[in-house]
C-alpha positions in Angstrom: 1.4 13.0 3.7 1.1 9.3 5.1 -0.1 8.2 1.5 3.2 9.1 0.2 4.8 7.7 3.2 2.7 4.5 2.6 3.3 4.7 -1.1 7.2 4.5 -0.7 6.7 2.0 1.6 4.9 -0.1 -1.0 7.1 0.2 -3.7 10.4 -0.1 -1.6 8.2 -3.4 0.1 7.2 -4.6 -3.9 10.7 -3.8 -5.3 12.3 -6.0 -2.5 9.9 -8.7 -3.0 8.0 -8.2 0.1 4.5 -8.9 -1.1 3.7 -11.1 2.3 5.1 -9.3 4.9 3.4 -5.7 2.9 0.0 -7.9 3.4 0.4 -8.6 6.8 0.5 -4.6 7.3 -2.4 -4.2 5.1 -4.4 -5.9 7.6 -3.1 -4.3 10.5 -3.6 -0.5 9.2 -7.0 1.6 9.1 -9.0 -0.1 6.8 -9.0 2.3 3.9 -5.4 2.7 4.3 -5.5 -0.8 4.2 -7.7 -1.5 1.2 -5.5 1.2 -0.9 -2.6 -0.4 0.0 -3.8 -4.1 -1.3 -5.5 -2.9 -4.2 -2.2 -0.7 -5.2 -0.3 -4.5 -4.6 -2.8 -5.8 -7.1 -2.8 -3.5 -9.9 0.9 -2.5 -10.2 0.7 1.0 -11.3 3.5 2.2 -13.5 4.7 4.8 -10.1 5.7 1.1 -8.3 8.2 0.7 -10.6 10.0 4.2 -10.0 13.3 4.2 -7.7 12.8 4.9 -3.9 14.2 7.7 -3.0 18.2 7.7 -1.6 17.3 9.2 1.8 14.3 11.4 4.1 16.1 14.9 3.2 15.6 14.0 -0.6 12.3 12.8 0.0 11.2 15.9 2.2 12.5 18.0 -1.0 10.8 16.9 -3.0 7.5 16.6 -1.3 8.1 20.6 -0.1 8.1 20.9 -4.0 4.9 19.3 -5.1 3.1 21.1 -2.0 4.5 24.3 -3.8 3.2 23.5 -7.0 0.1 22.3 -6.2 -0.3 25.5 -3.9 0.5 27.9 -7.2 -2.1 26.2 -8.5 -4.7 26.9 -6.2 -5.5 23.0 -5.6 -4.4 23.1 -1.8 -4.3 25.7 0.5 -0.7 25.7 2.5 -0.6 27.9 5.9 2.2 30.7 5.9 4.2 28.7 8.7 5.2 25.7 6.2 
């Protein structure tokens, strides 16, 4: 959950033209957080580009909805009290 959290961060951050301020935090996080975080600023994957989502209850929806999915799936294992 906090790479999502970090990854809307960065592309609401890029979007707005925040590149130095998004480095600043880059140095101030755990360093793999960190490291992801400049090396997603440098390579400009196509997901940057998507709009940030309008507000938290949209943004909870929809990550209850990949959790799902990927929990059909069998690639994570969600406890009964989500």
């Amino acid at each position: 959950m906090i790479w999502m959290g970090l990854a809307d961060w960065v592309r609401a951050g890029l979007q707005q033209g925040q590149d130095v301020l998004l480095r600043r935090l880059a140095y101030r996080l755990p360093r793999s957080l960190g490291e992801w975080l400049l090396h997603q600023m440098g390579a400009r994957p196509p997901w940057v580009s998507l709009p940030v989502q309008p507000d938290l209850a949209h943004w909870r929806q929809q990550l209850a909805e990949l959790i799902q999915a990927l929990s059909r799936r069998g690639r994570i294992h969600v406890p009964m009290d989500f």
